[in-house]
C-alpha angles and dihedrals in degrees: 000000000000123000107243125241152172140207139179111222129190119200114192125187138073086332102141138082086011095087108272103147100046087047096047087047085050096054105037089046086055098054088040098242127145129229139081144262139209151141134274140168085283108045130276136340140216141185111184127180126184161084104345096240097040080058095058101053088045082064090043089055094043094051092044113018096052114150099268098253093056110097096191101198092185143004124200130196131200130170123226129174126285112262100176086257106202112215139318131293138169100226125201127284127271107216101174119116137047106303121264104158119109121238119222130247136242097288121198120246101285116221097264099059079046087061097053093035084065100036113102095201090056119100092226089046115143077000107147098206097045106140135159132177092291097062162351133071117357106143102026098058092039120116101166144327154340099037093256130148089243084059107055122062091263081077090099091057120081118210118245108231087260088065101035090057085049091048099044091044118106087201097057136094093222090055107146087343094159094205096048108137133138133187098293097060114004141083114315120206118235128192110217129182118227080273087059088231099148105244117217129259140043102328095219099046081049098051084045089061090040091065094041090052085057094252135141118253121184112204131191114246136190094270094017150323125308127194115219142180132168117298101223096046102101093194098045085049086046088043099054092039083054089052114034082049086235089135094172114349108112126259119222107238116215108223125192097240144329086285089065087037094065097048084063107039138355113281111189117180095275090049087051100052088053093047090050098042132114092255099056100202127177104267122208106219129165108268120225115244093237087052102144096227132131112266087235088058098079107347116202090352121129091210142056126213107225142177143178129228116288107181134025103268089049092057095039085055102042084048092058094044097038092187125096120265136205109235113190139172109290094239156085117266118284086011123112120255120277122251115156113084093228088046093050085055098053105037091043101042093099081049116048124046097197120016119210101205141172138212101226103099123230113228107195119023108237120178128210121289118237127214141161133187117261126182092330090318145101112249110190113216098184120010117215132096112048095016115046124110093033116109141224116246111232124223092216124032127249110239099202117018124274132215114188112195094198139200131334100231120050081011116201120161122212131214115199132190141154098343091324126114114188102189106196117241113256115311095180137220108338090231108106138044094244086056099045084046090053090048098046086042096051091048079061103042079047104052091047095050094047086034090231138158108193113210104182117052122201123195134155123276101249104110091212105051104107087229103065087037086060088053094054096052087043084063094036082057096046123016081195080081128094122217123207126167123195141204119265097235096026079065089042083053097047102045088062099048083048095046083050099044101242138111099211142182094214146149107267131199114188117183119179143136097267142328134184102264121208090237089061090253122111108266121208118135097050139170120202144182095212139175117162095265097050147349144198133223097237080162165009152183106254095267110237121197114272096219104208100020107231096003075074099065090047086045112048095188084073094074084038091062085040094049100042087047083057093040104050093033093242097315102096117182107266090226091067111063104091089164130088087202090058104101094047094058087047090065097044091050087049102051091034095239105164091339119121124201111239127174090209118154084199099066089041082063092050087047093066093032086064100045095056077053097239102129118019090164130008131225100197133027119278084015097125093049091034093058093045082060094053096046085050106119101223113215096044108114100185116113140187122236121232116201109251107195136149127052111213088060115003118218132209110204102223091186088074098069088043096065103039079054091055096045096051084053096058091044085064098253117161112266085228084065098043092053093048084044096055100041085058094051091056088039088057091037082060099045098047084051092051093042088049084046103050081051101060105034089032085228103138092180119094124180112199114212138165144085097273089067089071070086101100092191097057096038100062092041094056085034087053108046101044080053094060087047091056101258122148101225126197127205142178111271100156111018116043120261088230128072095295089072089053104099094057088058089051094050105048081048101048092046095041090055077046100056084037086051092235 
């Protein structure tokens, strides 16, 4: 017979609300071992006492059987004397002591909710709100801890005394699922018109015919509203881009499932799993050429953004249209999403003809999350719903906790303490008062529910972001408070060594847009030598003028005046010039009047954008860049050669590209050459950097960061070819490459200068 044993055992990770305990009685009941389990500040606990080997297959079991929400970061084991423990029991919670444990994040509807959902003898069957431990809404309904029914916004819905057995059941798989309703006692679905008069009928059959009619339909969501029409219906998708004021930027389609999926875009095995996942992001994938979507949806894109279904009400609508949709943020352009049922109302009223609501609240807006597969892997491009709050796990500890206050464009904030990162879900763009209150709102929602009081707080160096504006009036309230700023790309740099679990020191190569630079210019095509405490400036893209300052970066054809003036040495060929205000802006970029010098990359892609005249003037963030990708023509291998000269710093003449670009537009060549031509000049400008620099600091590790590596082109031909030179290269996988990753980057700086003492 067995020797008998006992262990105490402390799981820590996101362990509650998933199912755990249930889990954890399940599985010690079944191998016939004593003991309890329940929940403290830190995670779970376990006291198990049996037959040796019947104790080791119950840890077995914890460490690789755990419900499929739970993320266990660490199990310890300890062994304790033997007491003749009598059965298994899941004991009350201990709630004394500052919070450790993880929340969950928003979880798609599991199979076996599926199954009820479908099953016309179960009481939740064809019921939208159905949930269980498995899944359903966690972040997005809760108001504070601990993770209780009273705290989340089904506070308000009694359970019926179905739902309360099932609750209060250790066998089953709603135990202490703090959403669990059904259609006895939880949240109902209503269909409204603009007026918000409540129209008759089954609200999901009649938002079915509302789409089919061509109509616009704004449906409540987990984290906000989203309007949606038919996929396929050209002037419905026209229609809703008129009226929501979106004139080019893509809107993310719902499918039915990975089938559907596969008649729009191509779906290989990686594609699939994130499609299928738990998260449910919206997933880029290439679109077939015979995809049967409206023209409106995704114009002149090779991809198409697509998800599947998450909750209920998202599965019963998509099965009575049985058709794609487009789902899109419920918004006008440039304004958060909405969230609040009133506010919806009355902001998408102009929008929506026929709103299918619900009357369980949000309490925190999260937009979608957006992925795409890169090199076998998942590569998140804007991290919500489905991920947020979960943390990243950080390689050193912080030592005081951090507060980074983040970017101004793409914000997220990040609180940091102990070896946890909780990077916020998507603020937005810092440019109206309903996103600054949302971001100033979630550090507090965040604070309450991690129980942290940061006491350093990091933000970027430019002095007008609202964001670093926010930091400083954070210290002038409380001199308690320490202030670090850190460098734009440092942070870029950073984010990337902390989403891949190292410290450094690398070469980094940071291209964006702009960034505020040390030396007062606007920094974007950077080389750095980087750890997570400091960094040098080993390189840079030529700066050229920004005529207009910021009217540059809306109008394109500015850095194109700037970069052919650089390019021809003031003789530009008489045939280039399309605009009348040329000359003018000439003038500004050459004395310097209200025309900063930036080394961006991302304005060096806008320059040649707008000289094949394909963007002018954008109407979203990244368009001019974004549609030179997709012009690239993607087989073509010729390249044009940038001067690299210099050494402290080096220096990639950007100018270069740009008139090789302009002559082999006068000689006649395709645009769709001259853009390959050109991402693979500044592909082989970086990579000639990188090989001069690893000789000389002996560092053969590059991380690549920066908004301008959402370009997938670019990003596997640097990533290619450094490869092919030996480097060891690092890219994002779990926080974006753009501004939204940012934080990150500022918190592991600014803890890592607190543990050094600088």
């Amino acid at each position: 017979m067995d020797q008998r044993v006992r262990r105490t055992v402390r799981v820590e990770g996101v362990v509650q609300g998933v199912g755990f305990r249930p889990f954890v009685y399940t599985l010690a009941t079944g191998l016939h071992l004593a003991g309890r389990v329940g929940n403290d500040v830190d995670g779970v606990f376990i006291d198990v006492e049996g037959a040796r080997r019947d104790v080791e297959d119950f840890l077995d079991a914890l460490r690789h059987q755990a419900p499929p929400l739970a993320a266990i970061e660490r199990v310890t084991v300890t062994p304790t004397e033997p007491a003749g423990l009598a059965g298994f029991a899941i004991v009350a919670s201990d709630a004394g002591g500052q919070r450790r444990a993880l929340v969950s994040a928003d979880s798609a509807t599991c199979a076996d909710c599926l199954r009820e959902l479908d099953d016309p003898r179960d009481r939740r069957f064809g019921y939208p709100f159905l949930n269980c431990t498995n899944c359903g809404p966690r972040f997005t309904i809760v108001r504070d801890v601990p993770y209780d029914r009273p705290l989340t916004t089904m506070s308000a819905f009694t359970m019926c005394g179905d739902c309360a057995a099932e609750y209060h059941d250790p066998a089953d798989r709603r135990f202490h699922a703090q959403p669990t309703c059904c259609p006895a006692c939880g949240p109902r679905s209503r269909l409204l018109a603009r007026d918000g008069a409540e129209l008759p009928g089954d609200p999901v059959a009649e938002s079915a015919m509302v789409l089919r009619a061509g109509r616009i339909l704004a449906v409540k969501g987990l984290g906000g509203y989203h309007l949606a029409v038919l996929a396929e219906d050209e002037p419905a998708t026209a229609e809703l881009r008129r009226r929501k004021h979106r004139e080019d930027k893509p809107f993310a389609l719902m499918v039915s499932d990975v089938d559907q999926a596969r008649r729009l875009c191509e779906v290989d095995c990686v594609a699939a799993a994130l499609l299928t996942g738990r998260r449910r992001p919206i997933v880029l994938l290439p679109r077939r050429e015979t995809a049967p979507v409206a023209g409106s949806v995704a114009p002149g894109n090779r991809e198409l953004g697509l998800m599947l279904p998450y909750t209920p009400l998202h599965h019963l609508l998509l099965r009575a249209v049985e058709a794609p949709i487009v789902l899109t943020s419920g918004n006008t352009s440039d304004e958060p999403i909405a969230y609040v049922d009133d506010e919806a109302l009355r902001r998408l009223s102009g929008i929506a003809d026929v709103f299918l609501i619900h009357d369980r609240p949000i309490h925190i807006r999260t937009d979608d999350s957006v992925v795409r597969p890169l090199s076998g892997r998942e590569s998140v491009i804007r991290r919500s719903r489905g991920y947020v709050p979960e943390p990243i796990k950080l390689r050193r500890p912080v030592r005081r906790p951090v507060l980074a206050c983040g970017a101004e464009l793409k914000n997220t904030f990040c609180l940091a303490r102990e070896r946890h990162a909780f990077v916020s879900h998507h603020i937005g763009d810092l440019e109206n008062y309903e996103t600054l209150r949302s971001f100033t709102t979630g550090i507090e929602h965040f604070r309450r529910l991690f129980e942290i009081d940061p006491v350093v707080i990091a933000h970027d160096l430019h002095p007008e972001y609202l964001s670093t504006k926010h930091a400083v009036a954070m210290a002038e309230r409380n001199e308690n408070l320490v202030l670090a700023g850190v460098q734009h790309h440092h942070a870029h740099i950073a984010s990337c060594l902390a989403d891949n679990g190292e410290v450094g020191p690398v070469l980094g190569v940071a291209l964006d847009g702009l960034g505020y630079g040390t030396d007062g210019t606007i920094w974007g095509g950077e080389f750095l030598l980087a750890d997570l405490v400091s960094f040098r400036r080993l390189g840079h893209f030529e700066p050229v003028p920004m005529p207009g300052g910021t009217a540059a970066i809306r109008q394109p054809w500015r850095m194109a005046v700037a970069y052919l003036d650089a390019a021809f040495g003031g003789e530009v060929p008489p045939s280039l010039p399309w605009r009348p205000e040329w000359p003018g802006v000439l003038d500004l970029a050459r004395k310097r009047i209200n025309a900063p010098l930036t080394s961006s990359v991302g304005r060096l892609f806008d320059a040649v954008s707008a000289l094949l005249r394909l963007r002018d003037t954008i109407n979203y963030e990244g368009q001019a860049a974004i549609e030179l990708e997709q012009l690239a023509d993607t087989g073509e291998q010729g390249s044009y050669r940038a001067a690299v000269s210099g050494s402290s710093p080096w220096r990639v003449t950007g100018a270069d590209l740009v008139r090789a670009a302009a002559r082999d537009l006068l000689g006649g060549v395709p645009p769709a050459v001259i853009a390959a031509r050109f991402h693979n000049g500044v592909a082989d400008a970086v990579v000639r950097v990188c090989l001069r620099l690893g000789e000389n600091t002996g560092v053969r590790a590059v991380a690549l960061s920066g908004g301008v590596f959402q370009n997938l082109l670019l990003l596997t031909r640097i990533v290619d070819r450094l490869g092919n030179n030996g480097f060891r290269v690092l890219t994002h996988a779990r926080v974006p490459a753009n501004d939204g990753g940012i934080s990150l980057g500022q918190a592991v700086v600014a803890a890592a200068r607190d543990r050094s003492g600088r």
